[in-house]
C-alpha positions in Angstrom: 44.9 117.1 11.4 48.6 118.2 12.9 50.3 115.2 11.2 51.6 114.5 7.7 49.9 111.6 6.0 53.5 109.9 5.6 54.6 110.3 9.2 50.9 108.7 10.4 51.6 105.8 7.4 54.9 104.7 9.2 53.6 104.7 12.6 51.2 102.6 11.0 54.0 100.1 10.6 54.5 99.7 14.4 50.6 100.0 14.8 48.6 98.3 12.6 45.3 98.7 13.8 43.0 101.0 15.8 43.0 98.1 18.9 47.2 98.2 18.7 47.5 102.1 18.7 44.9 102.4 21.6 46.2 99.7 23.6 49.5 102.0 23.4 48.0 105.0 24.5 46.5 103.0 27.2 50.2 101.8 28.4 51.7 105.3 27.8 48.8 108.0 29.7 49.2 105.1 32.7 52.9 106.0 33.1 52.2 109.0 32.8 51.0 109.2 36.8 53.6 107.5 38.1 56.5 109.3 40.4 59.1 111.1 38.4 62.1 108.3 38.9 64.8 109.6 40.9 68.0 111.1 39.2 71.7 111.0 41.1 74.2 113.9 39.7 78.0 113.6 40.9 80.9 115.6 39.5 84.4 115.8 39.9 85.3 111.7 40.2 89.0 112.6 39.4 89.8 108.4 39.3 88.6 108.2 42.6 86.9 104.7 41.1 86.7 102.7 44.6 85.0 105.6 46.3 82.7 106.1 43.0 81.8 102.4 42.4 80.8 102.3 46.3 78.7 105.9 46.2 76.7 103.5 43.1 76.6 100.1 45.1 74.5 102.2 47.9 72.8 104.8 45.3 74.5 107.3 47.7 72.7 105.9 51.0 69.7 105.4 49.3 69.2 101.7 49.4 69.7 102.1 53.3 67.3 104.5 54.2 64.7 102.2 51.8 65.9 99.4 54.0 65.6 101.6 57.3 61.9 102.3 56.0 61.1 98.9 55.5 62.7 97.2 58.4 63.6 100.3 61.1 61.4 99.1 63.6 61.9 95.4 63.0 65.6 94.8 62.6 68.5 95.7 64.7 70.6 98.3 63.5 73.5 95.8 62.9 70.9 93.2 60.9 70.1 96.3 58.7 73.8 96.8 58.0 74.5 93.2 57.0 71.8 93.7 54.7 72.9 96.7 53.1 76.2 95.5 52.7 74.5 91.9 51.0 72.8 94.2 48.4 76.5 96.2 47.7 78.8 93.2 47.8 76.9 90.0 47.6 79.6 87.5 46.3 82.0 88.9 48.9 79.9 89.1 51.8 78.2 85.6 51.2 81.3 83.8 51.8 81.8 85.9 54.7 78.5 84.7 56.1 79.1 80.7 55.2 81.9 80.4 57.5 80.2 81.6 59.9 76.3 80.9 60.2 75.7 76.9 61.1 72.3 76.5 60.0 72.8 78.8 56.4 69.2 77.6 55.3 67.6 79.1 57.1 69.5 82.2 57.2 68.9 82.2 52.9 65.5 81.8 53.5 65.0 85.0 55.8 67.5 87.0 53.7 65.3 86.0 50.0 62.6 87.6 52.0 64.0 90.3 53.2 65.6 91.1 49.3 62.6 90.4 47.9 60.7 93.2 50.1 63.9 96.0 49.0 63.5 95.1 45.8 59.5 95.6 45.9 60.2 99.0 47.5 62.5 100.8 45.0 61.0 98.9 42.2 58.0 100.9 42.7 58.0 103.4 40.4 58.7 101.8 37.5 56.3 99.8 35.2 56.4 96.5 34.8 57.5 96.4 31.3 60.6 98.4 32.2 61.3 96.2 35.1 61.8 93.3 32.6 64.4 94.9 31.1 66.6 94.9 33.7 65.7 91.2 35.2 68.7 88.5 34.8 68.2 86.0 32.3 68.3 82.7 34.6 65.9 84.2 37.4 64.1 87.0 36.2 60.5 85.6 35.7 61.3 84.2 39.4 61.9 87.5 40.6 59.6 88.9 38.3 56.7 86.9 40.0 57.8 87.5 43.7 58.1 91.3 43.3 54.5 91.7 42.2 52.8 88.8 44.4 50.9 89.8 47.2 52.7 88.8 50.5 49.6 88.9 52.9 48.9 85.8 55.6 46.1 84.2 53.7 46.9 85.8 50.2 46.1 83.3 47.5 49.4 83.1 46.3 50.9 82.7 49.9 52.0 78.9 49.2 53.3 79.7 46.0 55.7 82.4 47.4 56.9 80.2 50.2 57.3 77.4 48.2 59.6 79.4 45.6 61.3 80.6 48.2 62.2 77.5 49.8 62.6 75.9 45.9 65.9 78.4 45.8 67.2 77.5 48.6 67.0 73.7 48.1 68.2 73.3 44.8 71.0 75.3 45.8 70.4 78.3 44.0 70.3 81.0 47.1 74.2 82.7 46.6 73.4 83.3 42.8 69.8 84.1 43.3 71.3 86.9 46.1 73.4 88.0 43.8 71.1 88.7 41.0 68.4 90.0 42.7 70.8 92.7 44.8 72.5 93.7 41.2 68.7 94.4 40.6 68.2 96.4 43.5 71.1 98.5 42.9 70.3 99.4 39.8 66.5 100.6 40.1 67.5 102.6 42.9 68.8 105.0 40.5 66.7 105.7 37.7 69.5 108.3 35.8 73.2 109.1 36.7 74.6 112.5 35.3 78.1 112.9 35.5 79.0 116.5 35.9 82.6 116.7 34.7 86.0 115.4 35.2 86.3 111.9 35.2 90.0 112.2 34.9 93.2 112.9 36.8 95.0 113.0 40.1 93.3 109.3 41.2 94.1 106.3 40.4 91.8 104.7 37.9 89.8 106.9 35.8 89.4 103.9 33.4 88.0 101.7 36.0 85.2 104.0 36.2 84.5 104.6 32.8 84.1 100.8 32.1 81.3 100.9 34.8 80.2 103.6 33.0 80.0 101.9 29.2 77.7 99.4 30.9 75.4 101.8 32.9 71.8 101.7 32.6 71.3 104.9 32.0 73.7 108.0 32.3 74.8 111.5 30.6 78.3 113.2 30.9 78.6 116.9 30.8 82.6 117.6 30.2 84.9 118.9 32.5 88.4 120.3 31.5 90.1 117.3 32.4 88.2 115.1 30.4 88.4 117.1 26.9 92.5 116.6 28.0 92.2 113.4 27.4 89.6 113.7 24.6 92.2 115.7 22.5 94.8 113.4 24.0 92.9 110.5 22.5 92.6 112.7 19.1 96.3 113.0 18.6 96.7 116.2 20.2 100.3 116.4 21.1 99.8 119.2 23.4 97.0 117.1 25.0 99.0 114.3 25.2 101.9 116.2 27.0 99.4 117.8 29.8 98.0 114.5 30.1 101.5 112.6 31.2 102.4 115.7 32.4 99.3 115.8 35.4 100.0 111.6 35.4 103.4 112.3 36.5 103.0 115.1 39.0 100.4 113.1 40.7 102.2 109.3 40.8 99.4 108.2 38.9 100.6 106.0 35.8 98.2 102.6 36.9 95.6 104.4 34.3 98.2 105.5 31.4 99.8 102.0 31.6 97.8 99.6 32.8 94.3 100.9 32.1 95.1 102.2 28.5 98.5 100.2 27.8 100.2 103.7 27.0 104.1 102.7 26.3 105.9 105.5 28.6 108.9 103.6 27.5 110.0 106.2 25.1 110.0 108.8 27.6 112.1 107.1 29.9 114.6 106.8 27.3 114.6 110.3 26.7 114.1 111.6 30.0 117.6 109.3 31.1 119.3 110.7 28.0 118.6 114.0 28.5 118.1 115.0 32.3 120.2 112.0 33.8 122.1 114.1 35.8 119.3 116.7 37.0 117.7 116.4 40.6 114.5 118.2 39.2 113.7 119.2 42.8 110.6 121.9 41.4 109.0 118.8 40.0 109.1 116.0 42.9 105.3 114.6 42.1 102.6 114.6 44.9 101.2 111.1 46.4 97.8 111.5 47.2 96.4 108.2 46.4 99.5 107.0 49.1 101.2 104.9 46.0 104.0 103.0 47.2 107.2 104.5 46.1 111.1 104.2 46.5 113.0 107.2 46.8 114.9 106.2 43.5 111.3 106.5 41.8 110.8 109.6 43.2 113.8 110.9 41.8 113.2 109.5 38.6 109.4 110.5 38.4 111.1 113.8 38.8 113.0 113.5 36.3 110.5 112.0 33.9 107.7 115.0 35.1 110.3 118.0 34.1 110.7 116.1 30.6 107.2 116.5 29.8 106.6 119.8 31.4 108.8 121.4 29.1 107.6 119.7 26.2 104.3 120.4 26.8 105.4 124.4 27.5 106.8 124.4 23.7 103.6 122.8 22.2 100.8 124.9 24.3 103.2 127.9 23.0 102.3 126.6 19.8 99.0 126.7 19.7 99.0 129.9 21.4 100.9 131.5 18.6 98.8 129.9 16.0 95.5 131.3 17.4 95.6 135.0 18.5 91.6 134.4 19.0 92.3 132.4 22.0 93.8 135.3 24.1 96.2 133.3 25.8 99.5 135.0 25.5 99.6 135.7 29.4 100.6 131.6 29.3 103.7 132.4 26.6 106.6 132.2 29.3 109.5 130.5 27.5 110.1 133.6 25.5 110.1 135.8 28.8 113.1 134.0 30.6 116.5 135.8 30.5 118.5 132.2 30.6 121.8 133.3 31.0 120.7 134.8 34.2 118.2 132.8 34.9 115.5 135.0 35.4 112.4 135.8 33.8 110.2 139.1 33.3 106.7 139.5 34.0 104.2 142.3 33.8 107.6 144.8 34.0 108.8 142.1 37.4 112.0 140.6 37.4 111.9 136.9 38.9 115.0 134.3 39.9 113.9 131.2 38.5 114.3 127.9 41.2 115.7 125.8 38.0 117.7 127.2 35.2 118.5 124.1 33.2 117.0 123.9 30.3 118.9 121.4 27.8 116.1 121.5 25.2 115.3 125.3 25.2 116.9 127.2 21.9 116.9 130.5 23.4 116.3 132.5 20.0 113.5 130.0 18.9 112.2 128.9 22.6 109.0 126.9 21.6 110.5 125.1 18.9 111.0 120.9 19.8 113.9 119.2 19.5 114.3 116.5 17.0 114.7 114.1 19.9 111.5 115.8 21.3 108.9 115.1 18.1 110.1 112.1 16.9 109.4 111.1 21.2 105.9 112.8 20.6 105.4 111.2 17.5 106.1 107.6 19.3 103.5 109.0 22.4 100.8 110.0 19.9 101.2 106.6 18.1 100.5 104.9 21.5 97.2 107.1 22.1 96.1 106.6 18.8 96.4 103.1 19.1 94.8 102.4 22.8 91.8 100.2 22.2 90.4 100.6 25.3 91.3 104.9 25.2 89.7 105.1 21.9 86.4 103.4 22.9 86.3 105.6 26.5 86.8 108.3 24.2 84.2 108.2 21.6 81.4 106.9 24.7 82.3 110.4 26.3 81.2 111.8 22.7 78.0 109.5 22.9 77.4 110.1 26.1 78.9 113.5 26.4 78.2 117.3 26.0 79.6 120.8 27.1 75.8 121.5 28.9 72.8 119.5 29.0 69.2 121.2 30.1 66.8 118.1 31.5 63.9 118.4 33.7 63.8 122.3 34.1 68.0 121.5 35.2 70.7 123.0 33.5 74.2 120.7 34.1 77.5 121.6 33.1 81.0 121.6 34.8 82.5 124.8 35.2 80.5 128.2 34.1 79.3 130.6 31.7 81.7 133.2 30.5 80.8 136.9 32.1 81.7 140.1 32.0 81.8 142.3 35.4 78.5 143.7 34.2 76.7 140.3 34.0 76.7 140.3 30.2 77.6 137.4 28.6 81.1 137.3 27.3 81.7 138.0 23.4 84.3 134.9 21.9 85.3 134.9 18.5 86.0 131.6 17.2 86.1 130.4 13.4 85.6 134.0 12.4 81.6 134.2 14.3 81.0 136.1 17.7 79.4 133.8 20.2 78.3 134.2 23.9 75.9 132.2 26.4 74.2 129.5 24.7 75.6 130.0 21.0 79.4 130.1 23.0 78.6 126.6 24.7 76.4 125.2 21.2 79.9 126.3 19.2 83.1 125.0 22.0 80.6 121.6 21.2 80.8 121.7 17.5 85.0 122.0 17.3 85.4 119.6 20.1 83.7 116.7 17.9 85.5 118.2 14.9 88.9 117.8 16.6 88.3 114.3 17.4 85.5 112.8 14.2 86.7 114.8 11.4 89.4 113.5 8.6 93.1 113.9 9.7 94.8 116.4 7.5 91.7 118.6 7.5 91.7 122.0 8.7 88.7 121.4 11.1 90.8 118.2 12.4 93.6 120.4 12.8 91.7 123.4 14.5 89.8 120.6 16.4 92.4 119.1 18.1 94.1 122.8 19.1 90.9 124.0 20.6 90.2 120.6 22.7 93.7 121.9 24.1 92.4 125.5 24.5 89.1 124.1 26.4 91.3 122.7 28.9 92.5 125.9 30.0 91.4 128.8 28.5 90.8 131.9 29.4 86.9 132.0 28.0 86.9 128.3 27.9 83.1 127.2 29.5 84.6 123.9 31.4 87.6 125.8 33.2 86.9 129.4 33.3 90.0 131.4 34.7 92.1 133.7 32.7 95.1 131.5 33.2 96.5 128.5 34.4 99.4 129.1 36.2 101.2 125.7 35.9 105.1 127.2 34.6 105.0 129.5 37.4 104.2 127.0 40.3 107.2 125.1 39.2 109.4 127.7 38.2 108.5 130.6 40.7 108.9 130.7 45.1 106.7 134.1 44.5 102.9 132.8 45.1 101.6 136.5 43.8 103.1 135.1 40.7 100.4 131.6 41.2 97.1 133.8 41.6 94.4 132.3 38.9 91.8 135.1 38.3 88.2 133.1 38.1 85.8 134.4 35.4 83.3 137.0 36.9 80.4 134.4 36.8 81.5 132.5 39.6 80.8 135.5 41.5 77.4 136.9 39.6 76.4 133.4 39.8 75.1 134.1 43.5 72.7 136.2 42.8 69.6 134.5 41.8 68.9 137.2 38.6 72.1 136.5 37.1 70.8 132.1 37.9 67.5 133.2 36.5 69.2 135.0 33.2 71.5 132.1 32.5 68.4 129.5 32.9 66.4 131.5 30.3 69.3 132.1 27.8 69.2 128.3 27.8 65.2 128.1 27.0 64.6 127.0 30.8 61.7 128.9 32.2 63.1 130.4 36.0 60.2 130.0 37.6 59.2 126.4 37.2 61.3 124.7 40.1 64.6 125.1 38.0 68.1 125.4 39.3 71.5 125.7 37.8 74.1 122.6 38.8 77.4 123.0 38.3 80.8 121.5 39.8 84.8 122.0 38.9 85.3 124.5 42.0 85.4 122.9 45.0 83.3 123.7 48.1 85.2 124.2 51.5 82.7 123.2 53.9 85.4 123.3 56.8 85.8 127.0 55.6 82.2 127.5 55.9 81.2 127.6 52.5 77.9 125.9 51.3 77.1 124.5 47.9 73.6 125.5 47.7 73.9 129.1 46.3 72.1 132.0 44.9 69.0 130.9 46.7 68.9 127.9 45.8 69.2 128.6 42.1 72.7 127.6 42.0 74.1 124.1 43.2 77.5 123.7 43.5 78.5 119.7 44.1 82.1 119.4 43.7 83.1 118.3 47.8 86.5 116.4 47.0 86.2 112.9 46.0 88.9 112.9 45.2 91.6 112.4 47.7 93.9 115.5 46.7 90.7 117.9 47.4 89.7 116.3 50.4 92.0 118.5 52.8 90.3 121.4 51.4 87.1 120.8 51.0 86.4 118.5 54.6 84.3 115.6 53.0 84.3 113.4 50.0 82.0 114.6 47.9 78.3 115.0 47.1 75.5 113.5 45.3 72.6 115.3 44.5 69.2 113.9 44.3 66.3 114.8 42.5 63.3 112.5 43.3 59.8 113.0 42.9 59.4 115.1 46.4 62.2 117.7 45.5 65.9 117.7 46.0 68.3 116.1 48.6 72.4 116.6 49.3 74.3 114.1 50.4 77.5 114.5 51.3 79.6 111.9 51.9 82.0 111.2 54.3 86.1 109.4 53.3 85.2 105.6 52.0 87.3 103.1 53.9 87.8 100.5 52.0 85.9 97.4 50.1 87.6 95.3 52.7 86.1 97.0 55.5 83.0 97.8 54.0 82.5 93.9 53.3 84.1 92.5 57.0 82.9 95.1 58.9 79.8 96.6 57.0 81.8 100.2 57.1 79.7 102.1 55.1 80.5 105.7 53.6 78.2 107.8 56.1 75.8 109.5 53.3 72.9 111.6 55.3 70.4 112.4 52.9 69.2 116.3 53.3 66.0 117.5 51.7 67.2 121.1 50.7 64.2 122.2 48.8 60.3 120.5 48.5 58.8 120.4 45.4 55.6 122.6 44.4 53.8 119.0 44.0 55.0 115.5 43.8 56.9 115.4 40.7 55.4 112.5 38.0 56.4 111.2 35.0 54.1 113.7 33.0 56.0 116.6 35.0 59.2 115.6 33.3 61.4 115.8 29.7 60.1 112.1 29.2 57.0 113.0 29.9 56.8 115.5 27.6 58.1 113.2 24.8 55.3 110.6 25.7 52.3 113.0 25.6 54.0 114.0 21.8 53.6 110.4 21.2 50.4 109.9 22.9 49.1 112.8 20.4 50.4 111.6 17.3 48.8 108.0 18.5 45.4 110.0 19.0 46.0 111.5 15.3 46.6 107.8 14.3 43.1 106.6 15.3 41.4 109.3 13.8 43.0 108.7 10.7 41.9 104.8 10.5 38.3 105.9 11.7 38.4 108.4 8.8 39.7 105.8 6.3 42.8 108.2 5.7 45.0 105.3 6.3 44.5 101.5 5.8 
């Protein structure tokens, strides 16, 4: 026998007897043969949480074509659009409908049927047992029973459905019956989310989303850069923290950091009408993608407030750079480089005129070193972040939930890349005194990050923790952003764009050729050749350029198409979802999302084709899978319990 006597004695526990453990095996080698359930992989959300929360209301136009399956040849195109919209918005939508439909029961009655048959549809593929999970409290045996009784004219059970059926809808049960049942519906129809990186930034309500996600069914996060901001922000990071309000303030966006998080920016104000009252700060006018309502007096002042930070947050990543010559980041050190009495600054042997020269803060013989105006400020700031409830508990979910890379179902997911050399070598990093590259490089940038944010304060891994969340945000060989710089100072400070260019790390480049896709898939323990691909996001794809985000044939799946509203120019839609179902994998991109008001009044859908881009070798099944996997390890050490009762070897 394989198993240790001990390990078969506590299974024992769970399954007392020879009938128990069989009946087990029974339940587990049946799921086995069902379809593998299908799994939805977005990245780059960027706060974009109405656009988001709608792409998971329709499972990314799944639910429609189920309902188009079902009813295509029975319903009028508009009837199957009420319907959809029913299942995304039910509370909404229902008193939409009352005000307008005279006879409502009869209209309940033909809607519970028509649910009832979506619900049969994308409950398919899950057991029964699982299926209970998920059912409501007050009506899930109800739904329970008319999901799994036969429907046929004559069918034994024919009166009983009817008669339940028209039970709901005279006890006056129909609008909470709706509602339940279509939650339901929208939440089989995914069977696992992954969330490929940056959750954060530039829209509106990154915390919006992340509440949906605490409550998900099931999901995994694979971080971007802008998320380990706010991790190391949420650490105590003050260079975190600075980027943080920094990226806040150049994109109008403070609804997360004060209303979502209850950040108190009052501080900042103070010091930012102390100390740059009189200063238009025209380089630092924030952008308005998300269309915020402004007066040009907050303009001016957002202005204003943006510069503060910027130059606060200059000093501390100068910092961190000094402190850690292994991060190879002194092409970012540009306070040191400035001439200010001529107000000029040297790079790389080039003499530039800066577009702002006053600096108010900046010592010129000790450039990176805060006022005391500026830390006691930061001290206040940090206090706040420490201090969010609700920032602390997104936080430590993205650790639970979270991970640099994640390999699942012969996938490997992570945000931005694998650090290369030119040759296709993987790039040598030194960090903590040990050389790393590939897999150990990723396994290690995970290690510090939890570090900086779980280990004691005043320790030297909390201390080295926190500077290398801020180093993962934009570092040169950092896995999530992967560019050798990030030319924030010199977008402000510089008209010359030569002086803007961001060098990407040679794997975004090797990447599109399948041997590098197949090398980087076995340095993870993922065997190339068994329907296996590579999906990434962080760089958006310009489909109105002509760019595609199925690269390296196929190997290499790129699904970062602007959800967010300040990529959207770019990149010509609004985002992707990929699917991976049990016949192979389907894109869909999606067009702009209106908004919940039209969606519910005038059933304006995001437009989400779904595209098969590659068949699997065999319809995928639960066996096929990482789950499936795990259950035949159980199924085996059930086997090995039997034979251990029938040998008398346990009791």
């Amino acid at each position: 026998m394989d198993y240790d006597i001990d390990y078969l004695k506590l299974l024992a526990e769970q399954y007392p007897s020879i009938r128990s453990a069989c009946a087990e095996i029974i339940k587990l080698q049946s799921r086995q043969k069902l379809p593998k359930l299908t799994e939805h992989f977005m990245s780059d959300i960027h706060g974009e949480y109405t656009s988001f929360l709608h792409i998971l209301k329709n499972a990314s136009g799944v639910i429609k074509d189920k309902i188009n399956s079902v009813y295509g040849r029975t319903l009028s195109e508009q009837d199957r659009l009420v319907l959809s919209t029913i299942i995304y918005y039910p509370e909404q939508k229902l008193e939409l409908i009352k005000r307008e439909i005279p006879d409502i029961e009869d209209w309940y009655k033909i809607t519970l049927y028509r649910l009832v048959e979506v619900c049969r549809i994308v409950a398919s593929k899950y057991t029964r047992a699982t299926i209970r999970r998920y059912l409501p409290a007050a009506f899930g045996d109800i739904i329970d029973e008319l999901i799994h009784a036969p429907t046929d004219i004559g069918s034994d059970k024919e009166e009983y459905y009817n008669e339940t059926i028209a039970s709901i809808v005279e006890l006056g049960q129909a609008d909470a019956f709706i509602v339940e049942i279509s939650n339901l519906i929208q939440t089989l129809a995914i069977g696992r989310l992954h969330i490929i990186g940056d959750i954060f930034d530039r829209g509106p309500r990154a915390d919006i989303i992340l509440d949906t996600l605490l409550n998900y069914h099931c999901v995994d996060i694979q971080w971007g850069n802008h998320d380990v901001q706010w991790m190391g922000a949420a650490a105590g990071s003050l260079a975190c923290i600075a980027t943080v309000l920094s990226v806040s303030t150049k994109y109008s966006n403070f609804d997360c950091i004060e209303d979502g998080y209850g950040i108190n920016m009052r501080p900042l104000t103070v010091f930012t009408l102390e100390t740059y009252a009189d200063d238009p700060c025209e380089c630092f006018i924030p952008r308005n993608p998300n269309m915020v309502s402004i007066s040009k007096h907050d303009v001016n002042f957002w202005a204003k407030m943006h510069k503060a930070i910027s130059i606060i947050q200059f000093k501390l990543e100068g910092q961190i750079i000094k402190r850690h010559p292994e991060f190879r980041m002194d092409n970012h050190l540009m306070l040191d480089k400035i001439d200010y009495e001529k107000g000029t600054i040297t790079l790389d042997g080039k003499t530039y005129k800066l577009k702002d020269t006053n600096f108010p803060t900046i010592d010129p013989a000790d450039p990176y070193k805060l006022t005391d105006r500026e830390q006691e400020l930061m001290e206040l700031l940090r206090s706040s972040f420490l201090h969010s409830e609700k920032l602390q508990k997104h936080v430590r979910f993205l650790y639970q939930k979270g991970s640099v890379y994640l390999g699942i179902n012969n996938n490997l997911l992570y945000h931005g890349c694998i650090p290369m050399n030119a040759d296709g070598s993987f790039t040598e990093v030194e960090l903590k005194g040990e050389k790393v590259s590939g897999k150990s490089l990723m396994d290690m940038c995970e290690r510090i990050a939890r570090e900086g944010y779980f280990a004691r304060r005043g320790t030297p891994e909390k201390a080295y923790g926190e500077d290398f969340l801020w180093f993962l945000w934009c570092g040169c060989y950092s896995p999530v952003y992967g560019k050798n710089k990030m030319t924030t100072f010199e977008r402000y400070f510089i008209d010359d764009k030569d002086t803007w260019t961001e060098v990407k790390d040679a794997y975004y480049k090797l990447s599109e050729k399948p041997e590098i896709c197949d090398k980087i898939l076995t340095e993870f323990g993922i065997d190339p050749n068994d329907f296996s691909h590579i999906i990434n996001g962080h760089v958006p794809v310009k489909i109105k350029k002509g760019e595609s985000p199925i690269k390296a044939g196929g190997k290499l799946l790129v699904i970062d198409g602007g959800l967010s509203r300040a990529y959207q120019g770019q990149t010509g839609i609004a985002g992707y979802t990929l699917l991976f179902n049990s016949h192979g994998l389907l894109l869909s991109p999606h067009d702009a999302f209106e908004s919940v008001a039209s969606a519910i009044r005038d059933e304006k859908d995001i437009k989400s084709p779904l595209d098969m881009i590659e068949y699997a070798p065999k319809r995928l099944l639960v066996e096929d899978t990482d789950t499936g996997k795990a259950i035949e390890k159980r199924i085996s050490a059930l086997h090995a319990l039997v034979d251990a009762y029938r040998r008398g070897l346990v009791k």
